[in-house]
C-alpha positions in Angstrom: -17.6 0.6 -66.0 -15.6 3.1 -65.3 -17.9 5.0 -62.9 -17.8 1.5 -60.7 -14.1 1.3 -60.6 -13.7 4.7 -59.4 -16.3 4.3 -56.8 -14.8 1.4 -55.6 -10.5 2.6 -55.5 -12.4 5.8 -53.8 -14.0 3.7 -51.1 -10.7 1.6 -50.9 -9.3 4.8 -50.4 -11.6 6.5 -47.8 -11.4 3.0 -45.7 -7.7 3.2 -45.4 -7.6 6.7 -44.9 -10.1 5.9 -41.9 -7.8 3.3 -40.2 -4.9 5.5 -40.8 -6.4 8.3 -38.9 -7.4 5.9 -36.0 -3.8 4.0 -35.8 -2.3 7.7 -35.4 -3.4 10.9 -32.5 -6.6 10.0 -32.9 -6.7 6.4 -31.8 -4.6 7.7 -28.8 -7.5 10.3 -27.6 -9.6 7.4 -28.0 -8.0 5.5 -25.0 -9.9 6.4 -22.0 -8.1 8.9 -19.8 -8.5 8.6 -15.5 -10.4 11.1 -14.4 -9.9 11.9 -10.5 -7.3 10.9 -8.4 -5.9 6.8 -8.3 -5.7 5.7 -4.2 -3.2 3.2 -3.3 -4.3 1.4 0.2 -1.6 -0.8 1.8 -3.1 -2.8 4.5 -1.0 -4.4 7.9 0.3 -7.6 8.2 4.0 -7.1 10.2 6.3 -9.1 8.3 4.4 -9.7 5.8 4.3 -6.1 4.6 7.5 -6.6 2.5 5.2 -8.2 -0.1 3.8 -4.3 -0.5 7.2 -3.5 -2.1 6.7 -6.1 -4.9 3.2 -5.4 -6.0 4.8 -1.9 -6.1 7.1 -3.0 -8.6 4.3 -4.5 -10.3 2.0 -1.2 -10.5 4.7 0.8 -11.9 5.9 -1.5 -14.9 2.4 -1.7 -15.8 2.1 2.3 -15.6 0.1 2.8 -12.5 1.3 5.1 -10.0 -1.1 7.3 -7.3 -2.0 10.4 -6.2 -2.9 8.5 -2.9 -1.4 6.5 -0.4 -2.9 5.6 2.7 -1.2 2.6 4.8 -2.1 0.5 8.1 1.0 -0.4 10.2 3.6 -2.4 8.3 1.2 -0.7 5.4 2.0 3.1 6.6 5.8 2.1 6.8 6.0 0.9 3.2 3.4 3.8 1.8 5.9 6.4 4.1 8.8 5.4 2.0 6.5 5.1 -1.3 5.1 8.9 -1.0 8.4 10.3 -0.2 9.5 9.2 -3.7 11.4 5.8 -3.4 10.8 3.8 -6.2 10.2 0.4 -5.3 13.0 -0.9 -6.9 14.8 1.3 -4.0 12.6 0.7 -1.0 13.6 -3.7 -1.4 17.0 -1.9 -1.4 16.1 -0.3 2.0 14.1 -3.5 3.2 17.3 -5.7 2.3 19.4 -4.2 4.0 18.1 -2.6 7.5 19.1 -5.6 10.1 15.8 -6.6 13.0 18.5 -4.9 15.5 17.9 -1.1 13.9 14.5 -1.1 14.9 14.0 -3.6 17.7 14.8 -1.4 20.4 14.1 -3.3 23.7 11.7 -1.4 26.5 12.7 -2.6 29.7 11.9 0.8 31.6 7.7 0.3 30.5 6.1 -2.9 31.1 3.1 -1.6 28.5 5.4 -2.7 25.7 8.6 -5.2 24.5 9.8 -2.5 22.1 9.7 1.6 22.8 9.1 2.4 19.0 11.5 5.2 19.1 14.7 3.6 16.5 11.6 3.1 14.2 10.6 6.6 13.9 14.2 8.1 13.8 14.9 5.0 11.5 11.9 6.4 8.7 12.8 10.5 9.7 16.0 9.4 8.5 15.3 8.0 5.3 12.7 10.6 4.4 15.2 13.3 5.5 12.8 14.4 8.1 10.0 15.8 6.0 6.8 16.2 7.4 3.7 14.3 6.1 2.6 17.5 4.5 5.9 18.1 2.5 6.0 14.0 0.9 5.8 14.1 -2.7 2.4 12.3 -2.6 -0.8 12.9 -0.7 0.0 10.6 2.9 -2.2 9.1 5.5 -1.0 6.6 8.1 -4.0 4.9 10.1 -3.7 4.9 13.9 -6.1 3.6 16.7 -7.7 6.2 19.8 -6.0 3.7 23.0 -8.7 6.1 24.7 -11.8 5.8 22.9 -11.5 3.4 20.2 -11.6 5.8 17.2 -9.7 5.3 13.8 -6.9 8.3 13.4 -6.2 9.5 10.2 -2.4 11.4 10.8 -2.0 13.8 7.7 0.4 15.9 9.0 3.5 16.4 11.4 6.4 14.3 11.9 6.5 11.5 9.4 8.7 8.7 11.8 5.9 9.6 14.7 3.1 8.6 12.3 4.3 5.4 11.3 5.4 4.4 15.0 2.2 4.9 16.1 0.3 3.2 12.8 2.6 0.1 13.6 2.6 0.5 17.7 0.8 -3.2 18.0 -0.2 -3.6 21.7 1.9 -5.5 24.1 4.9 -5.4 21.4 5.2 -1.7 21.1 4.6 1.0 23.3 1.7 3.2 22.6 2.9 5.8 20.7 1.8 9.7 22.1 0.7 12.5 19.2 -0.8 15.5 20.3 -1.1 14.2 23.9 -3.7 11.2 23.0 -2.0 7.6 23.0 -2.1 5.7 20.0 -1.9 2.4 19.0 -1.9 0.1 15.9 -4.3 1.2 13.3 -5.1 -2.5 12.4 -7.2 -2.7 15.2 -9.9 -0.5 13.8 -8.7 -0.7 10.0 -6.2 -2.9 8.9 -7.6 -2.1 5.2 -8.5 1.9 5.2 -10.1 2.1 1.8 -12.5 4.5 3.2 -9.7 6.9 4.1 -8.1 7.0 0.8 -11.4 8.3 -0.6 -11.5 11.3 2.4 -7.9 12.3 1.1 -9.8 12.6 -2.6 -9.0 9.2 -4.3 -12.1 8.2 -7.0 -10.7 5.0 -7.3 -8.8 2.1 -5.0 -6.5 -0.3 -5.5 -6.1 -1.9 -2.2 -3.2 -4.4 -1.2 -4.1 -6.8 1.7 -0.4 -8.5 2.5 -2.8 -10.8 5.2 -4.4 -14.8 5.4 -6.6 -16.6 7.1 -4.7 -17.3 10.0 -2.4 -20.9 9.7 -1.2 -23.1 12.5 2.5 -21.4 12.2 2.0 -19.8 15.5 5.8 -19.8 17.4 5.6 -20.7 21.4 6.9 -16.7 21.8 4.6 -14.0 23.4 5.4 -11.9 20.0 4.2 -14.5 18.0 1.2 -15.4 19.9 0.2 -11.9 20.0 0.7 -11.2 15.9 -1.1 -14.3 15.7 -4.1 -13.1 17.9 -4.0 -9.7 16.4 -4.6 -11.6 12.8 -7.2 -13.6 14.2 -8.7 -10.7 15.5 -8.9 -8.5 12.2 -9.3 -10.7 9.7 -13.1 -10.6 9.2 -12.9 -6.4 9.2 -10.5 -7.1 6.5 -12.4 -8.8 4.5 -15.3 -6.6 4.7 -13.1 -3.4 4.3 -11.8 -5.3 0.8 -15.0 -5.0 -0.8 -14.8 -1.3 -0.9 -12.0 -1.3 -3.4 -12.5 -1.2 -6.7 -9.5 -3.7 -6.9 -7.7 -6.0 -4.5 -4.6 -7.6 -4.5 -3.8 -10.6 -2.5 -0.3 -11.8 -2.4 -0.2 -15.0 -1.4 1.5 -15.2 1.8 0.4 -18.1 3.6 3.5 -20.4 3.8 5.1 -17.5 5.5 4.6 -16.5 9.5 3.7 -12.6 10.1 7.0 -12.9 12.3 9.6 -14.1 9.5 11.3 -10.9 9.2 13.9 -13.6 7.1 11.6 -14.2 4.1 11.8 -10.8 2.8 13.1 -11.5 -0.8 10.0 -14.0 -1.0 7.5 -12.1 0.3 8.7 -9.2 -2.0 8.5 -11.5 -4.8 5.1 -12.9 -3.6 3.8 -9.2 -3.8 5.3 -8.7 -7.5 3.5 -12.2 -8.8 0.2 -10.9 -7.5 0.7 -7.6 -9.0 1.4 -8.8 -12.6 -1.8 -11.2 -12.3 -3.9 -8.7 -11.2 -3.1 -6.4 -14.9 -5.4 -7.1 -16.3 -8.4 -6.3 -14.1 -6.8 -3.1 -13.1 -6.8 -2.3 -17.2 -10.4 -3.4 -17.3 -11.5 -0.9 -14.6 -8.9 2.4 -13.9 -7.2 3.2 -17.0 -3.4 2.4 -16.6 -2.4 6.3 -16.8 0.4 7.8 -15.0 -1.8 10.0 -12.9 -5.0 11.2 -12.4 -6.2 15.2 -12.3 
């Protein structure tokens, strides 16, 4: 009799012990760890880029922040800002308070273009304190377009506010942009959702943000806005095909608003954080929510 009582306070005891030991260090080693690097892509959509910042804010509360950033036009602006080492919570700062006027700088001297493109790049040299891509905190790629040939550019290195002009240079609204003596244009025409980059600059995993929609009939009567509206026509299907190379998407749901409503960008911000938290929880199930990879 008492053999059995002993036997069973010493397996009371062991058990407890057991689920001591796992509550404690060792249940924390037993969390999987990320190996390799986490990619961020941020895909274009012009005005509807601001919705980037908010699922920003949503990666970060949830403890997911990347080694990689690649971006596509309004995507390379936002991801500029990101691997120079504004939070989120500063960038809708930034986003709040730059005025249309500080970047819309009126081309009348070439008729290849509305805007010139050059108070956008001294706008983002200024805010990055004109570090080169090379120097950012986090590993940068901004995705451009060959005007020449076609090709996707992949611009790594050099003058930060130059990259980003020409990621964003949309035909007929900006002025091709000119790095190292080949013209180059929006990077949305050839990959408005460059997963496959972020995995050349070393990412083993992708979370990719597509800010776009199906095209809606909010089309303005402006050449601007007949030309966004073409240009989403246009890449929409390469979109959706570049998507499924991402381990996880985000779609904010921007629909109601027009790629041209510079105005919404509180909502749209806000639309990016509300697709962010939804999309916890299938981040969690596949990449391990640590704050970086090796």
């Amino acid at each position: 009799m008492l053999r059995r009582t002993f036997a069973r306070q010493l397996a009371t005891g062991v058990a407890a012990a057991s689920a001591l030991a796992l509550s404690g260090p060792a249940a924390a080693q037993a969390t999987p760890r990320r190996t390799g690097k986490l990619g961020l892509v941020l895909g274009g959509g012009s005005a509807r880029g601001f919705a980037h910042i908010g699922v920003l804010k949503a990666l970060e509360e949830s403890g997911y922040k990347p080694d990689v950033v690649v971006g596509t036009s309004a995507g390379s602006l936002v991801g500029a800002f990101y691997a120079a080492g504004f939070s989120p919570w500063q960038m809708e700062e930034v986003a709040l308070k730059v005025r249309d006027i500080d970047v819309a700088d009126f081309n009348s001297a070439n008729k290849r273009g509305m805007f010139a493109g050059e108070a956008l790049q001294k706008l983002i040299n200024e805010y990055v304190r004109n570090q080169p891509i090379e120097k950012l905190k986090l590993t940068f790629g901004a995705v451009a377009t060959n005007l020449n040939n076609g090709d996707a550019v992949l611009l790594r290195s050099g003058d930060t506010g130059q990259a980003v002009r020409a990621s964003s240079a949309i035909p007929g609204v900006f002025v091709p942009a000119v790095v190292g003596g080949v013209e180059l244009v929006d990077g949305g025409l050839v990959s408005p959702l460059p997963v496959r980059f972020a995995r050349t600059l070393g990412a083993s995993q992708v979370i990719a943000v597509d800010v776009g929609t199906k095209p809606q009939n909010n089309v303005g009567h402006g050449l601007y806005e007949v030309i966004l509206q073409s240009f989403e026509i246009m890449g929409r299907a390469l979109t959706n095909l570049e998507a499924k190379e991402a381990d996880v998407l985000i779609r904010p749901d921007t629909a109601r608003f027009s790629s041209t409503d510079f105005g919404a960008r509180k909502d749209l911000i806000q639309a990016g954080y509300v697709a962010g938290r939804a999309a916890v929880a299938e981040m969690k199930s596949k990449i391990p929510p640590n704050a970086r990879g090796n």
